[in-house]
C-alpha positions in Angstrom: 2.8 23.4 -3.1 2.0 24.1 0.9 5.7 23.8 1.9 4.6 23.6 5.6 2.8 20.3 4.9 5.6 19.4 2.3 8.4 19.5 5.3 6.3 18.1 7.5 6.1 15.2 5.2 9.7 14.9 4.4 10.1 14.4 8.0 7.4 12.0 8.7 8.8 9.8 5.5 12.4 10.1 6.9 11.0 8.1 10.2 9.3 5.7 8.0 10.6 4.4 5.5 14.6 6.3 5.8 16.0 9.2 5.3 17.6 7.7 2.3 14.1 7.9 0.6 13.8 11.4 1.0 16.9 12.3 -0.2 15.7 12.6 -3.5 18.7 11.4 -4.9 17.5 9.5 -7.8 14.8 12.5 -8.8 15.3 14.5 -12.1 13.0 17.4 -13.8 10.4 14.6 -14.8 9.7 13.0 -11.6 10.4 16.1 -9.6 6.9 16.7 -9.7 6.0 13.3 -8.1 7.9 12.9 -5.6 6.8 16.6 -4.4 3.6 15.2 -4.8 4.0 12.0 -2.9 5.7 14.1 -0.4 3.2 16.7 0.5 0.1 14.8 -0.2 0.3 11.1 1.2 2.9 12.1 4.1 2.2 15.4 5.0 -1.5 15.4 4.8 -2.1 12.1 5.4 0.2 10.3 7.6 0.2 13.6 10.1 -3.5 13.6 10.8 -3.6 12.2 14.6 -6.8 10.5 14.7 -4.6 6.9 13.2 -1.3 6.0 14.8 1.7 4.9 12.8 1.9 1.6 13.8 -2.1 1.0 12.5 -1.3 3.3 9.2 1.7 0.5 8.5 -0.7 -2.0 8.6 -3.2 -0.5 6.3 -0.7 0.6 3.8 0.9 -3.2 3.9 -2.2 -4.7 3.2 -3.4 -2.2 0.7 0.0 -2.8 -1.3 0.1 -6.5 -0.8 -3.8 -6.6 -2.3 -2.4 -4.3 -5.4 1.0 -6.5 -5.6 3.3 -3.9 -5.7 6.3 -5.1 -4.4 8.8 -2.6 -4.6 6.8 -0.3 -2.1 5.4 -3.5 -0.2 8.9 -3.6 0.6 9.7 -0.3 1.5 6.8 -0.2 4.0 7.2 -3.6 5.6 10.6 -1.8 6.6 8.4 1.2 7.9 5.8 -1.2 9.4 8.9 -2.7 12.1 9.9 1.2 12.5 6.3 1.9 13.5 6.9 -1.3 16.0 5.5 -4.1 14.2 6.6 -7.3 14.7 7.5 -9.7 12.1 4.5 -12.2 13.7 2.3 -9.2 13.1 3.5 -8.6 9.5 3.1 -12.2 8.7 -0.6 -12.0 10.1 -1.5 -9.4 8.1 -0.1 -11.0 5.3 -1.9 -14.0 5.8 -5.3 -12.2 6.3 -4.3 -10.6 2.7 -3.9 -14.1 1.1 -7.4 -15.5 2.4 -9.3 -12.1 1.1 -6.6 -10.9 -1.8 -6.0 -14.1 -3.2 -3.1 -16.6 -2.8 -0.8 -15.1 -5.5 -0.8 -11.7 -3.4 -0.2 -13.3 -0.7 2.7 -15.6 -1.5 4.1 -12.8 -3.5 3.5 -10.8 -0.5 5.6 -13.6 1.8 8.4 -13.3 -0.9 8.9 -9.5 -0.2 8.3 -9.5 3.1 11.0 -12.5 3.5 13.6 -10.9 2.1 13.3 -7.5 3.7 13.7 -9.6 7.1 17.2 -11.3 5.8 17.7 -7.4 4.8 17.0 -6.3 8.4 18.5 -9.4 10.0 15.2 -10.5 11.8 
């Protein structure tokens, strides 16, 4: 593991999506492994490189989770998409755009999430 790209992906996560998802509370010996992965990999190597802002990353990862319809990390970055500064017109946009080229199931599903993560928020 490159713990320089590891740390700098703890920290870019922690301004994300919370700090509470990097505490790695809830990891164990089995999933150790993943969340190192996760870590290092899609934060540090990825969501570091400065040729894509935040804010444009969120999008892209919200409409690449809504299309896969996996809500439980839809969720977590619809809260990093309004840290990033999107709006919740903007998140509905691209959630609509996801519905006409996805499919209305991922989309609706996708409204669901998004929904109550606003309630969540208060916005």
């Amino acid at each position: 593991m490159d713990k320089e790209l590891f740390e700098k992906g703890k920290t870019i996560r922690g301004e994300v999506v919370g700090k509470e998802f990097v505490a790695f509370r809830e990891v164990d010996e089995f999933n150790l492994p993943m969340q190192e992965l996760v870590t290092e990999y899609c934060w540090g190597a990825i969501w570091s490189r400065p040729d894509l802002d935040r804010r444009s990353r969120s999008i892209l990862t919200i409409g690449m989770l809504a299309a896969l319809n996996r809500p439980e990390e839809l969720a977590g970055h619809i809260r990093g998409g309004i840290a990033n500064g999107l709006t919740k017109a903007e998140i509905r946009e691209c959630l609509l755009q996801i519905a006409v080229y996805v499919g209305m199931p991922a989309g609706l599903g996708s409204f669901r999430v998004a929904s109550k993560v606003f309630a969540e928020l208060g916005i």
